[in-house]
N, CA and C atoms as a LAMMPS dump frame, in Angstrom:
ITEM: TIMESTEP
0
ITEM: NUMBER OF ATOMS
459
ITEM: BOX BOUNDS ff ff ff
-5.0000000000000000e+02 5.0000000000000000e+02
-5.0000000000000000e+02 5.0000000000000000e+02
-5.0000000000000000e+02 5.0000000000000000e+02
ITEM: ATOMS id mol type element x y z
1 1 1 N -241.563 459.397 324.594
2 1 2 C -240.143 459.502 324.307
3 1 3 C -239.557 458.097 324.424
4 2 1 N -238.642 457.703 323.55
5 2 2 C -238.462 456.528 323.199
6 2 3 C -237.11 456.188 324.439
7 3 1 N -237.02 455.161 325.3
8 3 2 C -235.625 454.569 325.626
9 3 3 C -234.613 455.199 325.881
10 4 1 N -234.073 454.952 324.318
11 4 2 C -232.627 455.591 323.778
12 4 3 C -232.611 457.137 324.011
13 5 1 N -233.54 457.597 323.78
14 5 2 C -233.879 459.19 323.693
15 5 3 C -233.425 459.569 325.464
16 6 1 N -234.463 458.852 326.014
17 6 2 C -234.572 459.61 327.414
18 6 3 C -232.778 459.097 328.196
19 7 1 N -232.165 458.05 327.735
20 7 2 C -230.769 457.517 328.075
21 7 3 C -230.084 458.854 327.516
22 8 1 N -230.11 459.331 326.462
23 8 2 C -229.075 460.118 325.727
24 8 3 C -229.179 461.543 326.384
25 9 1 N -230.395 461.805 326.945
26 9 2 C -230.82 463.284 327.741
27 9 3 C -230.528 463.094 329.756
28 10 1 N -230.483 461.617 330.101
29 10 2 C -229.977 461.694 331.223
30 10 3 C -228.732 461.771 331.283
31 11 1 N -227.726 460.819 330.307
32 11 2 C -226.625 460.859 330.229
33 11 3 C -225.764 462.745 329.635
34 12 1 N -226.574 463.552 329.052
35 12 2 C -226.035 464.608 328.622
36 12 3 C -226.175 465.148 330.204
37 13 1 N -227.389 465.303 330.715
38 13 2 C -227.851 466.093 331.981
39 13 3 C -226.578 466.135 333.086
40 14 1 N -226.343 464.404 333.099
41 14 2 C -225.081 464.373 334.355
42 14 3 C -223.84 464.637 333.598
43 15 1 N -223.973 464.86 332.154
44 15 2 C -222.257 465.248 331.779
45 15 3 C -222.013 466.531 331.985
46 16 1 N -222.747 467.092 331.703
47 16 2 C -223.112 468.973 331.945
48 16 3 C -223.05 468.868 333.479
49 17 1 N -224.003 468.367 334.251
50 17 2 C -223.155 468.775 335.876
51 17 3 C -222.024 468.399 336.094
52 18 1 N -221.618 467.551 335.631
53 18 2 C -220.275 467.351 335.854
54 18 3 C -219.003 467.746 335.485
55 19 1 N -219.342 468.289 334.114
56 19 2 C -218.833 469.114 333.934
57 19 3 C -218.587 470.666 334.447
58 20 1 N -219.793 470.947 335.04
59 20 2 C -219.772 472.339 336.021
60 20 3 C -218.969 472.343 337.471
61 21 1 N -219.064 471.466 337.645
62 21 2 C -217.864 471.281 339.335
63 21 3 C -217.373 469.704 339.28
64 22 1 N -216.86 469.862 340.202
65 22 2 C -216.165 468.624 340.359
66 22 3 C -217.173 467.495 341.36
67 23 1 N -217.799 468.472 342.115
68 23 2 C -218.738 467.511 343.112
69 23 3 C -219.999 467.925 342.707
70 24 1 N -221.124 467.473 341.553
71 24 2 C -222.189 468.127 341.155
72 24 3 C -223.387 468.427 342.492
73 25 1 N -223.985 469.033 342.693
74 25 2 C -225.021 468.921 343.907
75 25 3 C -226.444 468.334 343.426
76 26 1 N -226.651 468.335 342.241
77 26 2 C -227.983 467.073 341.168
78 26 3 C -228.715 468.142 341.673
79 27 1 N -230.103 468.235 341.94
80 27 2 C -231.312 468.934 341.477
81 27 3 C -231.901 468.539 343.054
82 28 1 N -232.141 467.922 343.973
83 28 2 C -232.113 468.029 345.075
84 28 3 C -230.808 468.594 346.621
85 29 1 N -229.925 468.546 345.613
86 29 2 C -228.706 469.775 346.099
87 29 3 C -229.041 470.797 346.054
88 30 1 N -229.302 471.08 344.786
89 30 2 C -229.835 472.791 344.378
90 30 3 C -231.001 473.45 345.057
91 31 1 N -231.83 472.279 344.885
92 31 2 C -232.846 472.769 345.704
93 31 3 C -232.966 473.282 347.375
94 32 1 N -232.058 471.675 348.09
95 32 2 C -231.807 472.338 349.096
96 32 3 C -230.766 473.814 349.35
97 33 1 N -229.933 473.82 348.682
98 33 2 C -229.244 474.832 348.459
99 33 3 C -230.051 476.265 348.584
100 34 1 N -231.563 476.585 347.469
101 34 2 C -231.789 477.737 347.521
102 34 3 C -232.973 477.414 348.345
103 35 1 N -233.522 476.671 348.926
104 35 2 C -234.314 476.338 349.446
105 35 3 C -233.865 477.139 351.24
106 36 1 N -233.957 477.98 351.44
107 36 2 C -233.593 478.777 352.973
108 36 3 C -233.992 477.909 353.977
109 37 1 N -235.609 478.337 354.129
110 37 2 C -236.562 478.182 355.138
111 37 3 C -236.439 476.668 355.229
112 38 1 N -236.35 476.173 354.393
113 38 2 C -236.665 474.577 354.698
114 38 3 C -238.028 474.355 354.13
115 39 1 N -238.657 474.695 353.104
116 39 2 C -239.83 474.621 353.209
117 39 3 C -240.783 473.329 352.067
118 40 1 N -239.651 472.937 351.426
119 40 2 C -239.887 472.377 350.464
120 40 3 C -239.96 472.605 348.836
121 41 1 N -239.896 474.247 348.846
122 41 2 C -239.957 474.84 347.405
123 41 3 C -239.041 475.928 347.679
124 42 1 N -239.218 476.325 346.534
125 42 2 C -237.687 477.755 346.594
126 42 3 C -239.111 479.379 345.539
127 43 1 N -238.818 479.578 346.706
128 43 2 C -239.679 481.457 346.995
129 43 3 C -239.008 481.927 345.647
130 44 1 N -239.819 483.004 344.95
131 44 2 C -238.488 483.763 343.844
132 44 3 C -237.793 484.753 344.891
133 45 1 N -238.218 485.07 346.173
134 45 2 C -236.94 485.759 346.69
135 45 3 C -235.688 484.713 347.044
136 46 1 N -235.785 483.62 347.31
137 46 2 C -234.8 482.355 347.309
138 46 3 C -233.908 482.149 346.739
139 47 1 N -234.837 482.251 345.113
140 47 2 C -234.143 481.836 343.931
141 47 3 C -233.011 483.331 343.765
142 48 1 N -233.882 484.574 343.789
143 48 2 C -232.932 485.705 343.384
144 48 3 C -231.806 485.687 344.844
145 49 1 N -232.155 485.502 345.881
146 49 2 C -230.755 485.389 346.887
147 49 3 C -229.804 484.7 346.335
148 50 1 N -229.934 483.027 345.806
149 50 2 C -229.546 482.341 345.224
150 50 3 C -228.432 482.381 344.046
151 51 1 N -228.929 483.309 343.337
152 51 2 C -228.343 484.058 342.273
153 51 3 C -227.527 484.6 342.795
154 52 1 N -228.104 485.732 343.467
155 52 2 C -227.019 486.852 343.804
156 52 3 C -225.796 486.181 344.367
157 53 1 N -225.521 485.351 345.49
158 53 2 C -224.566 484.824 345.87
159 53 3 C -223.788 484.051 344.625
160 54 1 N -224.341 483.385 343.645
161 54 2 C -223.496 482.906 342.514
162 54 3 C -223.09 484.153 341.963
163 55 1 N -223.829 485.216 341.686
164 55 2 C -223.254 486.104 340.673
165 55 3 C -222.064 486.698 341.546
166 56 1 N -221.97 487.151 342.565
167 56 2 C -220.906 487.179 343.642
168 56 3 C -219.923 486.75 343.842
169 57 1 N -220.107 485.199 343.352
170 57 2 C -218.681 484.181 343.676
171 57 3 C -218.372 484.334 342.129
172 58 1 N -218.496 484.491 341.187
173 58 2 C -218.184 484.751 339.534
174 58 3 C -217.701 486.059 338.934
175 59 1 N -217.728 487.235 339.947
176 59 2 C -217.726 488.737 339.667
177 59 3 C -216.104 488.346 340.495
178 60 1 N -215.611 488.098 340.1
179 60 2 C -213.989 487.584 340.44
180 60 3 C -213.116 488.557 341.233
181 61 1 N -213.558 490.216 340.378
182 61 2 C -212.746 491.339 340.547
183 61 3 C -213.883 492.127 341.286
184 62 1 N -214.654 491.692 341.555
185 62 2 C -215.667 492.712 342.428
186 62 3 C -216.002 494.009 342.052
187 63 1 N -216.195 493.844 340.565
188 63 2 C -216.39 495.173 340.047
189 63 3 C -218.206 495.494 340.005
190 64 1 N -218.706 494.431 340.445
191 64 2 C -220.34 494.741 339.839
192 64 3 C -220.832 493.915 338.662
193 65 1 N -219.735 493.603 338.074
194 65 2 C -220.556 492.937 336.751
195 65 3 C -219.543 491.734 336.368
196 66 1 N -219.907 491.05 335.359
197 66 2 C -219.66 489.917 334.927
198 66 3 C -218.729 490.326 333.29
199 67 1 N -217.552 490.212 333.25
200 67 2 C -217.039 490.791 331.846
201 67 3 C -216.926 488.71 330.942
202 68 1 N -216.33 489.021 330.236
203 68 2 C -215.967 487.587 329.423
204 68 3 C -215.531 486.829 329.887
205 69 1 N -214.66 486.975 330.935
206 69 2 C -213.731 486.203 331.852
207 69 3 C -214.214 485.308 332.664
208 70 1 N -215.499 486.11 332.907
209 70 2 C -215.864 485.519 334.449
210 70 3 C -217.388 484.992 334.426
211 71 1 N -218.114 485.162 332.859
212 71 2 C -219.455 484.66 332.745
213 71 3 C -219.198 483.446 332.296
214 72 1 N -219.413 482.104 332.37
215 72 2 C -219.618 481.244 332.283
216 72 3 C -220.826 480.404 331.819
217 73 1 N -221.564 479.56 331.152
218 73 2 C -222.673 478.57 330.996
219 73 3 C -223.408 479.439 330.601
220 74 1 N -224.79 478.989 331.514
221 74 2 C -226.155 479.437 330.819
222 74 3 C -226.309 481.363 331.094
223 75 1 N -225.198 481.55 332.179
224 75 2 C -225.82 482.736 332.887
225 75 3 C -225.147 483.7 331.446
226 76 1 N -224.87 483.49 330.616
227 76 2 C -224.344 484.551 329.234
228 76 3 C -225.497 484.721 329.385
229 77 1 N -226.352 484.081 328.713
230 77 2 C -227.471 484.972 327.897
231 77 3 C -228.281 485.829 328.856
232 78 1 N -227.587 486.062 329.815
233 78 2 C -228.663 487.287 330.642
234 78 3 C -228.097 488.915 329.873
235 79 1 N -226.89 489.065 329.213
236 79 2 C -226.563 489.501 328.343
237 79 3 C -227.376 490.171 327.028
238 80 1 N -228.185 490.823 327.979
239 80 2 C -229.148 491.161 327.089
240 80 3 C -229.208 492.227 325.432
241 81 1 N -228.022 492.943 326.181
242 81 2 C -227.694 494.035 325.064
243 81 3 C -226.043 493.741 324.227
244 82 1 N -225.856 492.253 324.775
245 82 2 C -224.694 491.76 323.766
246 82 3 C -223.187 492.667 323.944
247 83 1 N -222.673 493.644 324.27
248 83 2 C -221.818 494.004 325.267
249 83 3 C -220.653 493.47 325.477
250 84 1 N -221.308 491.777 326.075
251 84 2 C -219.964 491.608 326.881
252 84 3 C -219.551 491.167 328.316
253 85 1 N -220.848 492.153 329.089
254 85 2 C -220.686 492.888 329.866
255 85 3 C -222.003 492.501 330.577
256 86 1 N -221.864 491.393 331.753
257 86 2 C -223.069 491.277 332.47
258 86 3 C -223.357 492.028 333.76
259 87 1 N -224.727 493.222 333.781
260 87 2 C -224.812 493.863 334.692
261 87 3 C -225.469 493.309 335.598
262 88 1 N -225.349 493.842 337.037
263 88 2 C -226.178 492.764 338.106
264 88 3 C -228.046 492.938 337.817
265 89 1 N -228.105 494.395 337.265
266 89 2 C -229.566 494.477 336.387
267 89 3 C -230.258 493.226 335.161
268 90 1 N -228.99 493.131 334.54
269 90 2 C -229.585 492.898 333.814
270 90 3 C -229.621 490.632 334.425
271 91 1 N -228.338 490.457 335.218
272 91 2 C -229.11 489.308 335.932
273 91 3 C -230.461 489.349 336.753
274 92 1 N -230.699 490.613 336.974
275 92 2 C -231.967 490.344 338.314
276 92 3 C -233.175 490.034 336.758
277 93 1 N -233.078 491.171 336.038
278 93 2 C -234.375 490.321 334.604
279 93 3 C -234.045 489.056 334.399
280 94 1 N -232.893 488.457 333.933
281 94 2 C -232.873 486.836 333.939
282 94 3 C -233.372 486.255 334.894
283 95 1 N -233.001 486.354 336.291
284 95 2 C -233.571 485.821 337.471
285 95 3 C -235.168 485.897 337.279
286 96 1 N -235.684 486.871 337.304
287 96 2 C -237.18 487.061 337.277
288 96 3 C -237.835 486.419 335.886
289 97 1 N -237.064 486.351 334.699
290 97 2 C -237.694 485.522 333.791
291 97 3 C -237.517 484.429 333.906
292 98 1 N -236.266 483.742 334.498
293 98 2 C -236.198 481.945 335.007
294 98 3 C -237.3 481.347 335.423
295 99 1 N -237.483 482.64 336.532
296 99 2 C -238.187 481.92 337.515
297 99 3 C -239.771 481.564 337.299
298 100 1 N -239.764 482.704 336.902
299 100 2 C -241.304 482.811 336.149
300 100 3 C -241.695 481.571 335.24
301 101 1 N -240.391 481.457 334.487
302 101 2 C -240.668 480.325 333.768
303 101 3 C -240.758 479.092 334.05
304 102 1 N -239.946 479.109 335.675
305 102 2 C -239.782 477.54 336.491
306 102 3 C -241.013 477.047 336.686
307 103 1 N -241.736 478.413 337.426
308 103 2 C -243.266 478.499 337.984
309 103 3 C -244.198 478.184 337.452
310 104 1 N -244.459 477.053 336.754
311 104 2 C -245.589 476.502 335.476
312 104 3 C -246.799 476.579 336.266
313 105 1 N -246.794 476.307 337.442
314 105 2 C -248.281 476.59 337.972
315 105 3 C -248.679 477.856 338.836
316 106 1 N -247.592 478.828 338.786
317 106 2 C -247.437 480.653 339.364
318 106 3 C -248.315 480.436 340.128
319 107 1 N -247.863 479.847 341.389
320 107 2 C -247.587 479.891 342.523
321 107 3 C -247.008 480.609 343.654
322 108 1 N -245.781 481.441 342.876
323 108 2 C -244.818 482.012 343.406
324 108 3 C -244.113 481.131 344.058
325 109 1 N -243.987 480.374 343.878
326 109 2 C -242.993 479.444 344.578
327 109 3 C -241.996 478.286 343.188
328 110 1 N -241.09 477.802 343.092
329 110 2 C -241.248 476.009 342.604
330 110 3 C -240.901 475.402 343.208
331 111 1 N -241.663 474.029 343.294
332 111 2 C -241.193 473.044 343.948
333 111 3 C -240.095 472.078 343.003
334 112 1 N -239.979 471.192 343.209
335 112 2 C -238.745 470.02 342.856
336 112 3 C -239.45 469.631 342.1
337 113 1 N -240.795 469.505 341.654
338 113 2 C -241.255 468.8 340.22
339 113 3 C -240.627 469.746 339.163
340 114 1 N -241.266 470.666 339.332
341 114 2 C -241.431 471.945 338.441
342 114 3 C -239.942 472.155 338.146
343 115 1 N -238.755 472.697 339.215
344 115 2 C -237.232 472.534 338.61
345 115 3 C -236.791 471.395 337.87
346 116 1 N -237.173 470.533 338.084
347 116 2 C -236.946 468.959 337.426
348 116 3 C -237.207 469.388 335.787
349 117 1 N -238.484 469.704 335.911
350 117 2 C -238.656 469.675 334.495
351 117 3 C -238.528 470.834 333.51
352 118 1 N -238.046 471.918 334.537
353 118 2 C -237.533 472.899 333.625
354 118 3 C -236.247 472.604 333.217
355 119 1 N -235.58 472.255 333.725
356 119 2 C -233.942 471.661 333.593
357 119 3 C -233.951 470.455 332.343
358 120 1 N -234.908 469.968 332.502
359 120 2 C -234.971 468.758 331.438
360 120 3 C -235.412 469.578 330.28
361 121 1 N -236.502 470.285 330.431
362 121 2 C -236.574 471.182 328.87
363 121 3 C -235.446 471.856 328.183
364 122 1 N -235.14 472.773 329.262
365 122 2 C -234.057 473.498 329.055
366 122 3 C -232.663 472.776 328.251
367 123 1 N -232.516 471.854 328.979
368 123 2 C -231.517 470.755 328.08
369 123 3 C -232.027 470.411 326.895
370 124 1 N -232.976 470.196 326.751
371 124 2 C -233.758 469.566 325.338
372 124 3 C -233.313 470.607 324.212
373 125 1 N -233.471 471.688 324.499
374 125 2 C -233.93 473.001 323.962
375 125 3 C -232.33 473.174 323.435
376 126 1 N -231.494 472.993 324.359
377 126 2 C -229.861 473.493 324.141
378 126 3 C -229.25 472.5 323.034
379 127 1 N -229.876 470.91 323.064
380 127 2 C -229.266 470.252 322.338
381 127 3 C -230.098 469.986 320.54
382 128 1 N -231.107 470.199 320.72
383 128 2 C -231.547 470.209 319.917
384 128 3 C -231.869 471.488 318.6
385 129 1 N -230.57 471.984 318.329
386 129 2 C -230.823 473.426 317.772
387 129 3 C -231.278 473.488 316.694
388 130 1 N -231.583 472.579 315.879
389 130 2 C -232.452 472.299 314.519
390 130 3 C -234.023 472.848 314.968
391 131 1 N -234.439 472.746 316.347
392 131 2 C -235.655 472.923 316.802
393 131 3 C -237.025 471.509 316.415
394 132 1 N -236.653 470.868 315.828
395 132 2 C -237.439 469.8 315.35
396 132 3 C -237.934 468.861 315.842
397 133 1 N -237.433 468.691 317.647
398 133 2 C -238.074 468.041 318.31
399 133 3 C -237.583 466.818 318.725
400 134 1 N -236.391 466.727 317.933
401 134 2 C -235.494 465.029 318.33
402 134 3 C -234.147 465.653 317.768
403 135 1 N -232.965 464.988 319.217
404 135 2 C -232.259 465.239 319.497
405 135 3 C -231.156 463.931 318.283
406 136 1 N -230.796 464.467 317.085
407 136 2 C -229.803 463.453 316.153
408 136 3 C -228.712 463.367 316.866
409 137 1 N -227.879 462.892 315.972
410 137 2 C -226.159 461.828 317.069
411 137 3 C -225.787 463.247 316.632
412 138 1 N -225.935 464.141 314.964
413 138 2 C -224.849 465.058 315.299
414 138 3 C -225.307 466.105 316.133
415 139 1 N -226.15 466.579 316.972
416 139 2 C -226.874 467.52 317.608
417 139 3 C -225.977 467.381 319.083
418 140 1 N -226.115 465.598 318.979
419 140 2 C -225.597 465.426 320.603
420 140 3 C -224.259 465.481 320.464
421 141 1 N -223.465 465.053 319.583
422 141 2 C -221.781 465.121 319.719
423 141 3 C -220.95 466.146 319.336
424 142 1 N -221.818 467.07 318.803
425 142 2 C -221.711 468.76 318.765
426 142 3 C -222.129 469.223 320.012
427 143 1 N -222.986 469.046 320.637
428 143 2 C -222.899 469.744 321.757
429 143 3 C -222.222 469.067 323.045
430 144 1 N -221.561 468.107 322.632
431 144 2 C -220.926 467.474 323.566
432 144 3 C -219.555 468.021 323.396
433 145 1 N -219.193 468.157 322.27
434 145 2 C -217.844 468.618 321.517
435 145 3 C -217.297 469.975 322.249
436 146 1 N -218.647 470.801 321.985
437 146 2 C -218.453 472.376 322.729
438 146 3 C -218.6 472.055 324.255
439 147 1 N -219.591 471.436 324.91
440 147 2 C -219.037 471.461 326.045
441 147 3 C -217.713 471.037 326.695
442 148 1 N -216.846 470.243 325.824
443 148 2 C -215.488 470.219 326.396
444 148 3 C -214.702 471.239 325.9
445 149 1 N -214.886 471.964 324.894
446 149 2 C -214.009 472.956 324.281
447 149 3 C -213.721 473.928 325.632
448 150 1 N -215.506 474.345 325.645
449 150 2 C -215.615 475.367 326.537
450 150 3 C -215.08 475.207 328.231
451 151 1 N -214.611 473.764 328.606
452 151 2 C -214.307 473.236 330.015
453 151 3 C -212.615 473.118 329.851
454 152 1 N -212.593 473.144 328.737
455 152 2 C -210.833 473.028 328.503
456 152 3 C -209.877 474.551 329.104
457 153 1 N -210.865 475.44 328.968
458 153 2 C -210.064 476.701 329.228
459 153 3 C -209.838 476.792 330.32
């Protein structure tokens, strides 16, 4: 990956956290965050505690689920049946497919390599919607565009 490339994917990475709060916690925040025990990696029971407490602080009205109002970022697409309407079911399948997917060496555990570089794919993947493998200026300033649209509300 060329320079410019890997500049344009760090610089999106910290605009997107920063855009998510005001004080980002970076990827060794997070980790310590779901990281309980102290152990150095985050358990998938970790990760799903983890969750649950976000899906908790986002369920605004304490109804159980997540309506339009109150889903935010990546956690839509747990939205499996399109609805609307995020059930805490249908986050626990997102949770369990994340994680699974964090887990490149199914372990049952990930460590901080493994989140590192799912987060970096994952970004790759979001900005690049042509699928072609390189991220063009209009790929990045379209998705730069929507991420302020979507932070404006």
């Amino acid at each position: 990956m060329n320079k410019f490339l890997l500049s344009v994917l760090l610089c999106v990475v910290a605009f997107g956290a920063m855009a998510e709060c005001k004080h980002p916690p970076g990827p060794r925040g997070i980790m310590k965050k779901l990281d309980i025990n102290r152990d150095g990696k985050v358990s998938k029971d970790e990760f799903i505690k983890g969750g649950d407490k976000h899906f908790k602080r986002m369920d605004i009205n304490a109804n159980g689920q997540l309506d339009q109002g109150e889903a935010r970022g990546p956690i839509v697409h747990a939205d499996k049946n399109k609805d609307g309407i995020i059930t805490k079911d249908e986050i626990s399948r997102h949770q369990a497919k994340v994680f699974s997917d964090m887990d490149t060496n199914k372990d049952g555990s990930v460590n901080r390599d493994e989140g590192r570089k799912f987060a970096k794919q994952r970004r790759f993947r979001e900005l690049d919607t042509n699928n072609d493998g390189v991220i063009s200026k209009d790929e990045f300033f379209r998705f730069n565009s929507k991420r302020r649209k979507h932070h404006r509300r």
